[in-house]
NUMI-846871 format. One record per residue (C-alpha): x, y, z; residue number from 1; residue in one letter. Coordinates in Angstrom, 3 decimals. Example, Ala and Ser with C-alpha at 12.3 -4.5 7.8 and 13.67 -1.06 7.14 Angstrom:
<pts>
PT; X; Y; Z; seq; type
PT; 12.300; -4.500; 7.800; 1; A
PT; 13.670; -1.060; 7.140; 2; S
</pts>
This chain:
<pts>
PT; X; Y; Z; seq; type
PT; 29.908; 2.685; -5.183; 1; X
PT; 29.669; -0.192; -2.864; 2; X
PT; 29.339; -3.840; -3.829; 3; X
PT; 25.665; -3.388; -2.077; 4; X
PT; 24.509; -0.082; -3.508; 5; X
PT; 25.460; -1.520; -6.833; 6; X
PT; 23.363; -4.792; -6.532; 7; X
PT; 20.666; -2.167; -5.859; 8; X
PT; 20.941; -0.385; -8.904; 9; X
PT; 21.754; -3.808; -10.922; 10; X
PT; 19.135; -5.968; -13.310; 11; X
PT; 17.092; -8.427; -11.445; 12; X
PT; 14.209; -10.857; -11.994; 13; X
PT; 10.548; -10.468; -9.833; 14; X
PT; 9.657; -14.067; -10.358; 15; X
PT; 9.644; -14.569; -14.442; 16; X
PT; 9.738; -10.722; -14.740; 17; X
PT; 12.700; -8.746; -15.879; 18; X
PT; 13.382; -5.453; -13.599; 19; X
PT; 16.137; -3.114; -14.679; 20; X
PT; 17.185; -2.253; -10.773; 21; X
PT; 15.687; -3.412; -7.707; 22; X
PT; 13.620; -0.107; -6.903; 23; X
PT; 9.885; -0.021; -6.717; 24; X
PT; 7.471; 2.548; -6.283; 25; X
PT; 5.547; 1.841; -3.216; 26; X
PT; 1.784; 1.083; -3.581; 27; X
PT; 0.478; 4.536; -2.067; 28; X
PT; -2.526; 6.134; -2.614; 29; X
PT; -2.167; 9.450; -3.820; 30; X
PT; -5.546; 10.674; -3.770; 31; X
PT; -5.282; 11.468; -7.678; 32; X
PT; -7.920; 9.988; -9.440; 33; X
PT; -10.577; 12.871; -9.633; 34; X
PT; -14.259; 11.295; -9.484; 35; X
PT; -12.489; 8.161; -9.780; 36; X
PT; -10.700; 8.086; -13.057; 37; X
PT; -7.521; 7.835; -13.797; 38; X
PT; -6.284; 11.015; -15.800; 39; X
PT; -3.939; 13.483; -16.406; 40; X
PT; -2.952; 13.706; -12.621; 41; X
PT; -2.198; 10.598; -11.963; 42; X
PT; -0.309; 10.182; -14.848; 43; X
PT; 2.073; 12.966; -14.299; 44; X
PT; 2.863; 11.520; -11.181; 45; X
PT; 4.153; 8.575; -11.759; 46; X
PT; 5.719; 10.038; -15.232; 47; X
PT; 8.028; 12.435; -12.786; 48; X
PT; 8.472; 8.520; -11.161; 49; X
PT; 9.107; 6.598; -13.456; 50; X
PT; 11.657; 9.303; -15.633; 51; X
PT; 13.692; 9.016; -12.202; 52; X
PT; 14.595; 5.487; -12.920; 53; X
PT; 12.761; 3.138; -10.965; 54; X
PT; 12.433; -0.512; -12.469; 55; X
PT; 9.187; -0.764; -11.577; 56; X
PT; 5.680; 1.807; -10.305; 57; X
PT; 2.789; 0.871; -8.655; 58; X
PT; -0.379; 2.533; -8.982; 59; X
PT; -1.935; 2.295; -5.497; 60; X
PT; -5.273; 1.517; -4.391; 61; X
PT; -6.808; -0.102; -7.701; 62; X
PT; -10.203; -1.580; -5.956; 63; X
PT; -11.802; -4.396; -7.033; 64; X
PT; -15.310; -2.739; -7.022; 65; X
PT; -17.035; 0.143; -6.893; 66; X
PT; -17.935; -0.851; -3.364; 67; X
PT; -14.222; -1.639; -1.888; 68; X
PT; -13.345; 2.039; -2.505; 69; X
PT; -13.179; 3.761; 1.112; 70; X
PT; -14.428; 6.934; -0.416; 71; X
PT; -15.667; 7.893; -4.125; 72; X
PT; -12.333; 9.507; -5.129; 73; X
PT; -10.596; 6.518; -5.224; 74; X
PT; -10.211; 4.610; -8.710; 75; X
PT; -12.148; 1.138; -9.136; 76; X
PT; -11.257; -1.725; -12.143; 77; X
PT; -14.066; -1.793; -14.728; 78; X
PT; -14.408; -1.255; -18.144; 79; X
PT; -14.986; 2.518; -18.094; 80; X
PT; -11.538; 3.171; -16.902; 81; X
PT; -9.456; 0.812; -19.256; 82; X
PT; -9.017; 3.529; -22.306; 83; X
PT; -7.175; 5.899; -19.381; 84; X
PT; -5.263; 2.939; -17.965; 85; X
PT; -4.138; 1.732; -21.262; 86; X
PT; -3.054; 4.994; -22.471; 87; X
PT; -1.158; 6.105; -19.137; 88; X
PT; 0.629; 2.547; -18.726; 89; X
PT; 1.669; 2.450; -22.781; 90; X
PT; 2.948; 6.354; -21.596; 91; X
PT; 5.004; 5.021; -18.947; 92; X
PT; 6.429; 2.256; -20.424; 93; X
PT; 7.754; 4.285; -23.756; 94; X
PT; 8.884; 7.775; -21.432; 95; X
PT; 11.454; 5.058; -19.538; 96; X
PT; 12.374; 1.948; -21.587; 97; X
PT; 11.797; -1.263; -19.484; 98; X
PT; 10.404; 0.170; -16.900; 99; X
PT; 7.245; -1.690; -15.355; 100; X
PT; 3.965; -1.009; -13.866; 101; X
PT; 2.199; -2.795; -10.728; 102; X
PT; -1.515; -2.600; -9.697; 103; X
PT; -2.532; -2.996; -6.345; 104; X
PT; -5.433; -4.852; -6.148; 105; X
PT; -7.487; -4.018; -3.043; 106; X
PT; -10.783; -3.737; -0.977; 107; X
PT; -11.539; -1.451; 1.833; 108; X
PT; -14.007; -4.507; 3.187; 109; X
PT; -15.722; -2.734; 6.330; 110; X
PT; -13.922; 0.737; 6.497; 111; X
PT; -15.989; 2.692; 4.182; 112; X
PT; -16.985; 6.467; 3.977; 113; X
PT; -18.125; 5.641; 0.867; 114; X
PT; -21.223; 6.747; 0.307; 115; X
PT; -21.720; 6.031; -3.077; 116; X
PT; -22.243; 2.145; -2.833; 117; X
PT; -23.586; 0.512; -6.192; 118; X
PT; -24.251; -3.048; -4.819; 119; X
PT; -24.312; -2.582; -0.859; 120; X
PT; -26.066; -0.634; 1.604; 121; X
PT; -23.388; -0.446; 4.097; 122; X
PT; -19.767; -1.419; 3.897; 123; X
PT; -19.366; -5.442; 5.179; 124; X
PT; -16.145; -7.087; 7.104; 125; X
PT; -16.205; -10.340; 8.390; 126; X
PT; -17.952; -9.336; 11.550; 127; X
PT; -20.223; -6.660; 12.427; 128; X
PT; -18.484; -3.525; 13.525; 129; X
PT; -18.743; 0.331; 14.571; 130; X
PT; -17.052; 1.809; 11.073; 131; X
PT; -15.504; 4.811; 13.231; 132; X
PT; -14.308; 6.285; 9.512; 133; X
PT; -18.007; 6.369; 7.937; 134; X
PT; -19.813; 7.504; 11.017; 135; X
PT; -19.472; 10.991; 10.223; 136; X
PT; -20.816; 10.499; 6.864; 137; X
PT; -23.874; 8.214; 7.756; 138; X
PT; -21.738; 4.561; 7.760; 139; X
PT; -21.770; 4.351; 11.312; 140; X
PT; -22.198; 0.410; 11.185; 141; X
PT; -20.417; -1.692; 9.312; 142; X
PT; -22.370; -5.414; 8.075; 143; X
PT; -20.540; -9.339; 8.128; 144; X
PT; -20.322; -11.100; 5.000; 145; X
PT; -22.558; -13.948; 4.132; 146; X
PT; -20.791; -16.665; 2.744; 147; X
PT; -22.300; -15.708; -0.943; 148; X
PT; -20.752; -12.199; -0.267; 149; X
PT; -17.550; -13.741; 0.569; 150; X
PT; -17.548; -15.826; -2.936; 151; X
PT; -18.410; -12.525; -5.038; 152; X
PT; -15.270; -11.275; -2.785; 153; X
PT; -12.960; -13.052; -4.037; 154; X
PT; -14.758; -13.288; -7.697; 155; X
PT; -13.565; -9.331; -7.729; 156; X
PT; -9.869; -9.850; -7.142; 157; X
PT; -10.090; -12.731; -10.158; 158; X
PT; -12.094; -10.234; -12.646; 159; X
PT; -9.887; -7.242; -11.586; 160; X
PT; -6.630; -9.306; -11.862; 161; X
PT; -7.242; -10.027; -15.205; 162; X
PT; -8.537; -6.653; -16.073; 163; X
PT; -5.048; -5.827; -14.726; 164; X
PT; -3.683; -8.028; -16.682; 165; X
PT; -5.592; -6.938; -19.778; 166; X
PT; -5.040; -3.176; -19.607; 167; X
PT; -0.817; -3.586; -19.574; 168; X
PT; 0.099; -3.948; -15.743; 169; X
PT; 2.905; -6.170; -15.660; 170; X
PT; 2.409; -7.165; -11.988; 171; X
PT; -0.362; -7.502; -9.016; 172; X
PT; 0.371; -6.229; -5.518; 173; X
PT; -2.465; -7.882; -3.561; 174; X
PT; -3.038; -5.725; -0.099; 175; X
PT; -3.312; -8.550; 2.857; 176; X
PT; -2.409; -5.348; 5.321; 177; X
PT; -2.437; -2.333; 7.102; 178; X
PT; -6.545; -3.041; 8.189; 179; X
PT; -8.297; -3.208; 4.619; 180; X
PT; -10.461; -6.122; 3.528; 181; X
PT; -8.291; -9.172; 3.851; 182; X
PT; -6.524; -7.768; 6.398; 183; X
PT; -9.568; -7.679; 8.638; 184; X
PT; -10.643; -11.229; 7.890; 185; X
PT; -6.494; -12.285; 8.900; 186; X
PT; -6.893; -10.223; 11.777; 187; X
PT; -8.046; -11.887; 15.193; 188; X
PT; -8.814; -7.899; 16.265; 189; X
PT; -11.853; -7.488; 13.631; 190; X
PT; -12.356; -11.200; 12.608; 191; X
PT; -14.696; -12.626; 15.191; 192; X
PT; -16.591; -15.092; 13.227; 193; X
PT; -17.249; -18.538; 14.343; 194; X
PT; -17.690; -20.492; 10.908; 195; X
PT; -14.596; -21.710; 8.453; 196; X
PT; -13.397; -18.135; 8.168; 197; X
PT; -12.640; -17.057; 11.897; 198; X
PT; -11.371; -18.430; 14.790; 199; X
PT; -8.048; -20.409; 14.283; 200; X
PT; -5.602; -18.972; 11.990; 201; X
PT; -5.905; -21.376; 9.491; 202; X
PT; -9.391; -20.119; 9.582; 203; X
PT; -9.078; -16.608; 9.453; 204; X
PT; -6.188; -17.210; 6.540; 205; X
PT; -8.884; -19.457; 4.503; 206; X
PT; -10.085; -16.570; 2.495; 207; X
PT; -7.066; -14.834; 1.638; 208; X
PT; -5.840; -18.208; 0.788; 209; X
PT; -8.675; -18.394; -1.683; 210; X
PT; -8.057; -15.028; -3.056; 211; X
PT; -3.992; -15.683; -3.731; 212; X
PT; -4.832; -19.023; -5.319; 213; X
PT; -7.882; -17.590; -7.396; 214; X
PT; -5.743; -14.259; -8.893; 215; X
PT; -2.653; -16.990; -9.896; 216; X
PT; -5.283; -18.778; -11.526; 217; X
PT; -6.647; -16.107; -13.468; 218; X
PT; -2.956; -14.279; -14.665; 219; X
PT; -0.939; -17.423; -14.997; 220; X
PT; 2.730; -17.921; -13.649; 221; X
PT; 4.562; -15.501; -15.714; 222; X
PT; 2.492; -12.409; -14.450; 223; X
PT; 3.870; -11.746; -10.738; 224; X
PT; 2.244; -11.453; -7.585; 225; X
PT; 3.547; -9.904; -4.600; 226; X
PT; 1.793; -9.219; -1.156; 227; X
PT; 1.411; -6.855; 0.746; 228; X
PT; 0.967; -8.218; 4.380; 229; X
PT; 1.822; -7.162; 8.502; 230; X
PT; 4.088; -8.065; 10.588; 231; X
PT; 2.113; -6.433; 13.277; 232; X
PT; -1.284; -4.789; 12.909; 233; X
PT; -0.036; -2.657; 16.122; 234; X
PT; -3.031; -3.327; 18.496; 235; X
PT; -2.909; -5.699; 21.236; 236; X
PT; -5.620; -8.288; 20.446; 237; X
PT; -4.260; -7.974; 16.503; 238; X
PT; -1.535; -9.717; 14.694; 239; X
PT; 1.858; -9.832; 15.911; 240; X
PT; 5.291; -10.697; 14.630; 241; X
PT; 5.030; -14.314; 15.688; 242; X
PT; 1.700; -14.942; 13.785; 243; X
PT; 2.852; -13.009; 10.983; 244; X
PT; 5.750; -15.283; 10.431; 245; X
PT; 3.257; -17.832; 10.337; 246; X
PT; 1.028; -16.157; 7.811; 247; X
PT; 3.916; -15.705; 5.924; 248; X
PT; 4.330; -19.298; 5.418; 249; X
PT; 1.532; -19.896; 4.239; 250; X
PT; 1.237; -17.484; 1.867; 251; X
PT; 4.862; -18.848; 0.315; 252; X
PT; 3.534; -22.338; 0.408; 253; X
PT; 0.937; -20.609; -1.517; 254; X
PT; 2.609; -19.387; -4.536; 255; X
PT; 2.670; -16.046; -4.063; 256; X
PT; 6.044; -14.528; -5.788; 257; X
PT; 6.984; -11.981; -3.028; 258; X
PT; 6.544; -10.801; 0.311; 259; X
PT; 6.125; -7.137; 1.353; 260; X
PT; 6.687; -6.600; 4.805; 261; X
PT; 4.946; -3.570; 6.796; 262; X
PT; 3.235; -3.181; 9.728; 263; X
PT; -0.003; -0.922; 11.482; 264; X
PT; -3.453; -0.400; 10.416; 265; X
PT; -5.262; 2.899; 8.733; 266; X
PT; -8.447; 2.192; 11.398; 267; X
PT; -6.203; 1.972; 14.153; 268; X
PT; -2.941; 2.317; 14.027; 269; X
PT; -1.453; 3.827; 10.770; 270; X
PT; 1.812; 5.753; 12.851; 271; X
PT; 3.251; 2.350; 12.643; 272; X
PT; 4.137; 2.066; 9.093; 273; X
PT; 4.318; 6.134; 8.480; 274; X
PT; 7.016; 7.118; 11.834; 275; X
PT; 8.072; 10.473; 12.543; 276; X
PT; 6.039; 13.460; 12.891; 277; X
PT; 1.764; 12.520; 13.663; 278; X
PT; -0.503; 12.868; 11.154; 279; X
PT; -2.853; 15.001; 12.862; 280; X
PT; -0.205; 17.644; 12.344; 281; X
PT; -1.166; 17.855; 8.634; 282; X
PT; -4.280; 16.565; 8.916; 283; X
PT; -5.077; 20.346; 11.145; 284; X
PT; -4.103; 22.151; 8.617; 285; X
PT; -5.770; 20.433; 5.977; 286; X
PT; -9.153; 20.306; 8.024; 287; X
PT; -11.609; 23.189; 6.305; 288; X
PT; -13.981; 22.157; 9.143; 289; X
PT; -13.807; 24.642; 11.934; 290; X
PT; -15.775; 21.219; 14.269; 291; X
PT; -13.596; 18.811; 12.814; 292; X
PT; -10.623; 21.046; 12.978; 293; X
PT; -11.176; 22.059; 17.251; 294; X
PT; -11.272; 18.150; 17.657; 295; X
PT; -8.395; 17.234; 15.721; 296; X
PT; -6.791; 19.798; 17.975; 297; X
PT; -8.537; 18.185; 21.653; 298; X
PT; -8.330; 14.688; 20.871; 299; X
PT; -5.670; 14.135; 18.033; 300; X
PT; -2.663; 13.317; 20.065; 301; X
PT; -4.875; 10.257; 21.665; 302; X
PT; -6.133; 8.756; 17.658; 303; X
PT; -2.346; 9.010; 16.552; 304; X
PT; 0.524; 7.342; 18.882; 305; X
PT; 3.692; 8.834; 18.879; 306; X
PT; 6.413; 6.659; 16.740; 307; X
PT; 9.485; 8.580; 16.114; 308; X
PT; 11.084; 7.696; 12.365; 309; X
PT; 14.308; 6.379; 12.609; 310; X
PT; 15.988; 4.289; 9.421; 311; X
PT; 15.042; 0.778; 8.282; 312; X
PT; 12.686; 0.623; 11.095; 313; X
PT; 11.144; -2.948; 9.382; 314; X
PT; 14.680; -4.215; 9.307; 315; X
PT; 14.952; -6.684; 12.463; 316; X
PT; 11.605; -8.163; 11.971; 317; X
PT; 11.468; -8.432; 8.479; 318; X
PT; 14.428; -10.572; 8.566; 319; X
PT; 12.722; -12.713; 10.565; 320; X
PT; 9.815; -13.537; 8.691; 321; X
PT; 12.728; -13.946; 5.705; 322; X
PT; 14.277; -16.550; 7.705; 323; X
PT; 10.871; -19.280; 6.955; 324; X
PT; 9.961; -18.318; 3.131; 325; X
PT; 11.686; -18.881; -0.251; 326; X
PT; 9.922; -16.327; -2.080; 327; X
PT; 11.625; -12.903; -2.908; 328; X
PT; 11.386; -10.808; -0.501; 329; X
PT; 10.351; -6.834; -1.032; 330; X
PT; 12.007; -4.573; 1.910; 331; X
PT; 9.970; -1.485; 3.261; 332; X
PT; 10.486; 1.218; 5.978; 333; X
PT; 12.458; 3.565; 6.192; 334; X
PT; 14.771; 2.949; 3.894; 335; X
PT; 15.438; 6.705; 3.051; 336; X
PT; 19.240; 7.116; 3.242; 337; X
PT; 21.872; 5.035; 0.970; 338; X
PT; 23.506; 3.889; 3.892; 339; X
PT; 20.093; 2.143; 4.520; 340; X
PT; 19.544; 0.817; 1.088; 341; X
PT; 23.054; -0.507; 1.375; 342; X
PT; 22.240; -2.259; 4.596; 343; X
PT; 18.775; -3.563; 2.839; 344; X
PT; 21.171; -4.834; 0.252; 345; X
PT; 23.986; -6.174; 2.363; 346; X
PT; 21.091; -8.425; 4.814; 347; X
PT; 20.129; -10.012; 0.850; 348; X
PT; 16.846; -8.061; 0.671; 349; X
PT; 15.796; -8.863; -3.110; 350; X
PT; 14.202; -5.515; -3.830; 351; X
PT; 12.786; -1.904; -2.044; 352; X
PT; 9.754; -0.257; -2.198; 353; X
PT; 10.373; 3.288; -1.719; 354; X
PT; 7.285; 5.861; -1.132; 355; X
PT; 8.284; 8.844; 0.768; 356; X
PT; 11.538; 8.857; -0.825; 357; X
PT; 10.203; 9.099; -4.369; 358; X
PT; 7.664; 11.654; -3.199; 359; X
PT; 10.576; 14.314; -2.116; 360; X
PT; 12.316; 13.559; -4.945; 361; X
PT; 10.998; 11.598; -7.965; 362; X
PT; 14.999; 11.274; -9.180; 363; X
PT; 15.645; 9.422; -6.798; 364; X
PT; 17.201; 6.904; -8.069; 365; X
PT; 19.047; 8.756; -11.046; 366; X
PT; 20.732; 11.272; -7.941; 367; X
PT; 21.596; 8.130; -6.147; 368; X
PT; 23.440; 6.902; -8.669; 369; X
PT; 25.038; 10.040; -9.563; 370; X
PT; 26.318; 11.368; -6.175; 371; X
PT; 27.737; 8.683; -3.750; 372; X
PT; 26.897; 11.313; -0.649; 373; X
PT; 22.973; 11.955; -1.991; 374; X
PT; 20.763; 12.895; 1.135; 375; X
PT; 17.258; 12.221; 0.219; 376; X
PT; 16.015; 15.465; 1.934; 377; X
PT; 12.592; 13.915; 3.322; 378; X
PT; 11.765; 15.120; 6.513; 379; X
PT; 9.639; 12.091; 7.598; 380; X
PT; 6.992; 15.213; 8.497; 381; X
PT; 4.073; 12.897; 6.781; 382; X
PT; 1.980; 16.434; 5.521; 383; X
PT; 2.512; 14.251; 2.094; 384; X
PT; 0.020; 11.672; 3.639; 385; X
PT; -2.618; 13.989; 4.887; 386; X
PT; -2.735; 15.534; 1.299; 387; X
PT; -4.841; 12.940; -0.514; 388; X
PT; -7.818; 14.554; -0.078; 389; X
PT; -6.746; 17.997; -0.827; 390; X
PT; -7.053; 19.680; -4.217; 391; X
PT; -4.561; 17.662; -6.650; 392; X
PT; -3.321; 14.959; -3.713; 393; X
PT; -0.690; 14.289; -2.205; 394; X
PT; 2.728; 15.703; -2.836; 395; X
PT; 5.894; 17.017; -0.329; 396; X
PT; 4.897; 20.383; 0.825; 397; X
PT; 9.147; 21.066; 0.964; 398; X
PT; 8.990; 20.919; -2.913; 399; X
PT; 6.014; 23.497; -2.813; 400; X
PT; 6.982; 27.115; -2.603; 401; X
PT; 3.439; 28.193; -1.129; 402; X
PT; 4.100; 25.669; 1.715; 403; X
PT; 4.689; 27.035; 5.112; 404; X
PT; 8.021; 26.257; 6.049; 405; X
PT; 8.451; 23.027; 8.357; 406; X
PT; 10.532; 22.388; 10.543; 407; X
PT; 12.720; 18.880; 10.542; 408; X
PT; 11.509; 15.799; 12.714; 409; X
PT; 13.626; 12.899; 13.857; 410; X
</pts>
């Protein structure tokens, strides 16, 4: 094994916390929390994860109310669930000795299908907006925040960070990407307020400034906190790679402990940060609709650009925004093949998040170490993705024997 490959699989430190090797479980929403609860499902899942020897798994999408889930599936952090979070982190940490479990803390802000809102009446953003994702359900408008909504905004990233805390999470990933809640208020595409959170970037960065500074304040320096963020948000009035370096800075100069680099946005652009085959492949043949289905067929190809996969496709302009912060630094994209993860390791990447990788095959990391020429066997043909609301979530239809068989994408 190569100097590289071996750093990979070597001890390191995520700011004060120990990590046995420098793989993560990317934050990915599986669709596995049943009526919202964390049970047997999910815990299996990252069990199969975990026992393939990743340092450390994240359970994705944790929102920070009831009302920043984007639909009533997803898993939100309140009393109620703490028994089955307990119980499945204590799980996890005794099946694979020093192994260690993340939380994504996140909000959904104005792209909601949810319609089971507790507090709310319609999902809110920072601006008013057509919610394209709840209009078939009744959403069609999303609301802006009021400045009070925007203080009990960031009041649910402090209560659910200690909740987090509380429960046995050893880290917080907090989401400032891919078109969700913060990401909207960062965003000059959806951000068109003209008060002391929109406008200049300083402005639009104000409250997830306030949210970064308000979860270190509630956890404390020895419990991690990495970031999700964009380098692009793959629209041409959104966030590019120049103002992403920028808002990289600043979240550094904030404190946070590392940087997670991706790209795209679910309500527009989400074939950034997935490559390879388009989702509305799987998403047809997931569709029970026949409507929705004939649609998905007529006008699929124009919702989903074509991106085709190819390795470490993060690589160039994640080095980039490395180049201005002293944080760690968290490399995503891609990074399927050893060769890549050698490469990750060789340009002094501190760790990878891995998501479709671990998917395919849960060992990964055990295989890897085993058998210098491992080939992953992913397929890049994102069906995994458009599982998460079928019946038990997502998982790689090559691994399923009922699957139809699929044929490989580059």
């Amino acid at each position: 094994m190569s100097e590289h490959l071996d750093r990979a699989f070597s001890p390191a430190s995520l700011g004060q916390l120990p990590l046995k090797n420098r793989i993560i479980k990317a934050a990915t929403y599986e669709g596995k929390t049943p009526d919202g609860v964390p049970g047997e499902v999910l815990k299996e899942f990252h069990k199969s994860i975990v026992a393939g020897g990743v340092a450390m798994t994240t359970i994705g999408y944790c929102t920070t109310e009831a009302d920043g889930r984007i639909n009533d599936q997803m898993m939100w952090l309140h009393e109620g669930v703490r028994p089955q979070l307990t119980s499945m982190i204590d799980e996890l940490k005794t099946l694979s000795p020093g192994v260690k479990v993340s939380g994504q803390l996140a909000h959904c802000g104005n792209f909601s299908k949810n319609r089971k809102m507790q507090r709310l009446k319609r999902p809110l953003g920072p601006s008013r907006a057509f919610n394209m994702l709840g209009a078939p359900s009744g959403l069609p408008f999303a609301g802006a925040m009021t400045l009070a909504d925007i203080d009990h905004f960031v009041q649910t990233y402090v209560d659910s960070a200690r909740f987090m805390q509380s429960v046995g999470f050893d880290a917080a990933e907090v989401h400032f990407g891919h078109g969700y809640g913060l990401s909207q208020f960062i965003s000059p595409r959806t951000n068109k307020r003209d008060d002391i959170y929109g406008g200049s970037l300083q402005n639009r960065m104000r409250l997830p400034m306030r949210v970064l500074e308000a979860v270190k304040n509630a956890v404390g320096n020895d419990f991690p906190i990495l970031g999700k963020m964009n380098m692009t948000d793959g629209v041409k009035d959104g966030v590019h790679l120049a103002e992403a370096i920028e808002i990289a800075s600043m979240l550094d100069k904030g404190g946070i402990d590392a940087l997670i680099c991706s790209g795209g946005t679910s309500s527009f652009n989400p074939m950034v940060y997935f490559r390879g085959e388009s989702l509305v492949t799987g998403m047809i043949e997931q569709e029970t609709n026949p409507i929705a289905k004939l649609g998905l067929r007529i006008i699929g190809s124009k919702l989903f650009r074509e991106y085709p996969y190819y390795e470490n496709y993060f690589l160039e302009d994640a080095k980039k925004v490395r180049e201005r912060v002293d944080c760690q630094m968290v490399y995503i994209g891609g990074c399927t093949e050893l060769d890549s993860l050698e490469k990750v390791m060789q340009e002094g990447f501190d760790f990878v998040q891995l998501g479709r990788p671990l998917i395919k095959d849960p060992d990964y990391v055990k295989n890897a170490k085993a058998n210098p020429n491992y080939k992953n066997g992913c397929i890049h043909c994102n069906r995994c993705a458009t599982m998460i609301e079928a019946p038990g979530g997502v998982r790689c239809p090559l691994n399923d024997p009922q699957s139809p068989p699929l044929l490989a994408t580059t």
